[in-house]
C-alpha positions in Angstrom: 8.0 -34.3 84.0 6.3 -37.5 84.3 4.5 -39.2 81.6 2.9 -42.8 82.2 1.3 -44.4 79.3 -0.9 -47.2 78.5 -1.2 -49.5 75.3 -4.2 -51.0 74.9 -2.9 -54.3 73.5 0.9 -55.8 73.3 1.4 -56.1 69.5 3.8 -53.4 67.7 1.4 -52.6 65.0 -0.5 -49.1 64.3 -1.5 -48.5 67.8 2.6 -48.7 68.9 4.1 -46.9 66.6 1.5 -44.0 66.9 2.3 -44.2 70.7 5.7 -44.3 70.2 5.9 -41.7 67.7 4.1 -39.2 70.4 6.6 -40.3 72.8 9.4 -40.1 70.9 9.0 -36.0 70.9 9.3 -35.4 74.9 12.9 -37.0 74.3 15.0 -36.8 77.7 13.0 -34.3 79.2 10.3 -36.6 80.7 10.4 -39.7 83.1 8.3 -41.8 80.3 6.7 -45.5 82.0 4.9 -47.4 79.9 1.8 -50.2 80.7 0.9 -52.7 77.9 -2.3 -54.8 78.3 -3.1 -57.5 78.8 0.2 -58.2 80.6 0.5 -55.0 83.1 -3.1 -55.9 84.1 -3.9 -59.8 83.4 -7.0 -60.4 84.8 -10.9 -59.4 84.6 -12.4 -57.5 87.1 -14.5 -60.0 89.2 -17.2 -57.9 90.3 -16.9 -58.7 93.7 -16.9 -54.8 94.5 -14.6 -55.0 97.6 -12.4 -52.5 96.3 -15.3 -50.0 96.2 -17.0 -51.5 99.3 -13.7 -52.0 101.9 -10.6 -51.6 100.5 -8.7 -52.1 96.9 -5.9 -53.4 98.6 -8.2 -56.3 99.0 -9.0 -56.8 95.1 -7.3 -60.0 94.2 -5.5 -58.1 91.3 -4.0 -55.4 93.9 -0.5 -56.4 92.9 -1.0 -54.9 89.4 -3.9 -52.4 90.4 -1.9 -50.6 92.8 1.4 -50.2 91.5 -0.9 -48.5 88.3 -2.5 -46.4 90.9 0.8 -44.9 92.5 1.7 -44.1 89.0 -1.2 -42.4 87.7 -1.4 -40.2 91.0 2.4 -39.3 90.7 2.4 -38.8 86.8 1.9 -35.3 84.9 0.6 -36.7 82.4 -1.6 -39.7 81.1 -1.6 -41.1 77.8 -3.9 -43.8 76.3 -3.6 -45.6 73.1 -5.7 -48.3 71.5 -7.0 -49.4 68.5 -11.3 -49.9 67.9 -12.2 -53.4 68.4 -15.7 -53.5 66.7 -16.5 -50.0 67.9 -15.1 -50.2 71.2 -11.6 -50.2 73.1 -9.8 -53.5 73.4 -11.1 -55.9 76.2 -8.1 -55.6 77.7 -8.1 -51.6 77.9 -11.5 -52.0 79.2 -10.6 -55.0 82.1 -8.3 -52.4 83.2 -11.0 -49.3 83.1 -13.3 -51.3 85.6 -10.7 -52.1 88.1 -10.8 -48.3 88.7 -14.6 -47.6 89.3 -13.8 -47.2 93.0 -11.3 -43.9 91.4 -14.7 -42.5 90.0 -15.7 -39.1 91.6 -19.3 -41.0 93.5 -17.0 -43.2 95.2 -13.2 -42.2 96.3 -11.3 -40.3 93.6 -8.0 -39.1 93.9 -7.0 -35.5 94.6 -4.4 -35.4 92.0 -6.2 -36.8 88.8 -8.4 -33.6 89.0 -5.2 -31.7 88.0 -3.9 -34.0 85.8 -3.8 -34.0 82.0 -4.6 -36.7 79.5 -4.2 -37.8 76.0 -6.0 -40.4 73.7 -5.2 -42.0 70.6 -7.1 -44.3 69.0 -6.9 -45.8 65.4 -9.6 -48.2 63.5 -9.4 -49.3 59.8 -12.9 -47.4 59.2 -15.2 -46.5 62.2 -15.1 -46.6 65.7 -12.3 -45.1 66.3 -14.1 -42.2 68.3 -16.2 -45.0 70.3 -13.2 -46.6 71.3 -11.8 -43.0 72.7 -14.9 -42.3 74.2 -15.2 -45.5 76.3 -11.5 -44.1 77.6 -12.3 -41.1 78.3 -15.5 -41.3 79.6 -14.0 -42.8 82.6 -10.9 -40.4 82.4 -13.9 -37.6 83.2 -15.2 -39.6 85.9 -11.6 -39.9 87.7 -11.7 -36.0 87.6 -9.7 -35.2 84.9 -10.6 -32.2 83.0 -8.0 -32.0 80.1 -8.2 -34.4 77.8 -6.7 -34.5 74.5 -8.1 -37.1 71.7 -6.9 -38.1 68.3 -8.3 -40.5 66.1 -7.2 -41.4 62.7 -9.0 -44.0 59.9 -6.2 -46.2 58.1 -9.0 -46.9 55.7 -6.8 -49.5 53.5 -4.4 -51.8 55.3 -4.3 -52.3 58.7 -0.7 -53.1 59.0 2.3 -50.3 59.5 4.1 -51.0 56.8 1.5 -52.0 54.4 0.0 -48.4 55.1 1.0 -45.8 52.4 3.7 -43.2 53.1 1.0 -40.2 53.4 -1.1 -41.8 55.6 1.7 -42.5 58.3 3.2 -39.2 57.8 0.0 -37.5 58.2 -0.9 -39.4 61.5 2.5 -39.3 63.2 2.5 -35.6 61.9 -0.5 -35.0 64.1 0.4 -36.9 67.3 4.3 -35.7 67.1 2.5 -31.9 66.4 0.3 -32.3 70.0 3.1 -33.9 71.6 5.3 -30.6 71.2 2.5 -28.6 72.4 2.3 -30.8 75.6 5.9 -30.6 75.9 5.9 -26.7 76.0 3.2 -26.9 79.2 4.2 -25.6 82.7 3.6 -29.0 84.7 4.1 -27.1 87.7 0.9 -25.8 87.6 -2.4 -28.1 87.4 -4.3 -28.4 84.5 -8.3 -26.5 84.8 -11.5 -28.2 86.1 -13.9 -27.5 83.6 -17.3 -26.9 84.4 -18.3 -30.5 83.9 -16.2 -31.8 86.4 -16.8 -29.4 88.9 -20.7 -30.2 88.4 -19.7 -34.0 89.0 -18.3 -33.1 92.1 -20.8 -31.0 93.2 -24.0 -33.3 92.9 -21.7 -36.4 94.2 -21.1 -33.7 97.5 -24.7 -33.7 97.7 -25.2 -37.3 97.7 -22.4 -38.3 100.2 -23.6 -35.7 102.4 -27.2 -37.4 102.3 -25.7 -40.9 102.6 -23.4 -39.6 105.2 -26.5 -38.5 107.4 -28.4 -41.8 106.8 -24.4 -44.2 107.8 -21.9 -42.2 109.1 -19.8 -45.2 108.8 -20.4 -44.8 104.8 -16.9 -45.6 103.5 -17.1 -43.2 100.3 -18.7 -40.7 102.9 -15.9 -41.0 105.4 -13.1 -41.0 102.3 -14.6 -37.7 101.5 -15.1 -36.0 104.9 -11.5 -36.7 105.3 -10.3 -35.1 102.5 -12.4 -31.7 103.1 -14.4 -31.8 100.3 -17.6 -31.4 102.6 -16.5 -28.3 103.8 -14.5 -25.6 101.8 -12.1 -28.0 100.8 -11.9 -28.6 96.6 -9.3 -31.2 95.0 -8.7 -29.0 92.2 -7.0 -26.2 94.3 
């Protein structure tokens, strides 16, 4: 199996070692890649929108965008780990996130994410923790991904790994090492379920692209679509 994963920031603090300690349990039975921000995906999305509006091979960022793109669609499965930066993700988790609204189910998403499964972890010293996931996976749902895992643990004391008492570390890597081995046991062969959510996403987006089909035809998002079948009987999560 195939496992890419993404830190939302580069130092080796809580946020690593939880990551690492989830990896750590798929041992040499997965292909593990890892992305760490800020580095694997330097700069802010610019807004210029050219990525939803013509191509993303055109975003100036394509270089790092791309080669996360080719990953994601090939992977088995997606994990996400960041700590809550006043109630939120890290800015450099989120840069990321927006350079991949043209992967959102009203624009051009791909087949394979709606398949895909997905992990979150997430850590704050007292709150925000589940903001921070949700910012994450609110845009994992809107890629089409239906499974999606989330843990998030309260250090409450020190916000440093080795300053943290022994319970505390074993109790969270007991937990992430204790979903890992359940993930492990999955049949990757076969796609993960498109809960009702997503399929309702799709549906009303089907709607819409059909309307602004009728109204452009040379809609881009309505073309992408059309050409994938998913106007007609066609559905990404067979």
């Amino acid at each position: 199996m195939k496992i890419v994963s993404f830190c939302a920031t580069e130092k080796k603090g809580v946020t690593y070692r939880l990551q690492e300690a989830f990896l750590e349990e798929f041992g040499d039975s997965a292909e593990i890649t890892e992305f760490y921000f800020p580095k694997d995906c330097p700069a802010f999305c610019r807004g210029c929108a050219i990525c939803v509006s013509k191509d993303p091979n055109l975003c100036r960022e394509a270089e790092y965008i791309q080669k996360i793109d080719k990953a994601m669609r090939e992977a088995d499965l997606l994990v996400f780990t960041s700590p809550a930066y006043v109630f939120h993700t890290t800015g450099a988790m989120k840069a990321f996130l927006d350079h991949f609204a043209y992967r959102w189910i009203p624009h051009r998403p791909a087949a394979e994410m709606f398949g895909k499964r997905a992990v979150v972890i997430t850590q704050c010293l007292g709150g925000g923790g589940k903001s921070a996931a949700k910012d994450i996976k609110d845009s994992l749902s809107w890629w089409g991904v239906s499974d999606i895992r989330v843990r998030s643990f309260k250090l409450m004391s020190e916000i440093e790994w080795d300053r943290l008492p022994d319970k505390k570390r074993s109790e969270m890597t007991g937990s992430v090492k204790a979903l890992a081995r359940k993930l492990a046991s999955v049949d990757y062969s076969k796609r993960a379920h498109a809960n009702i959510v997503t399929k309702s996403k799709f549906y009303v987006v089907r709607m819409l692209q059909t309307a602004l089909g009728k109204s452009n035809p040379e809609y881009i998002d309505f073309n992408y679509w059309k050409a994938n079948g998913w106007l007609g009987k066609v559905r990404p999560w067979k």
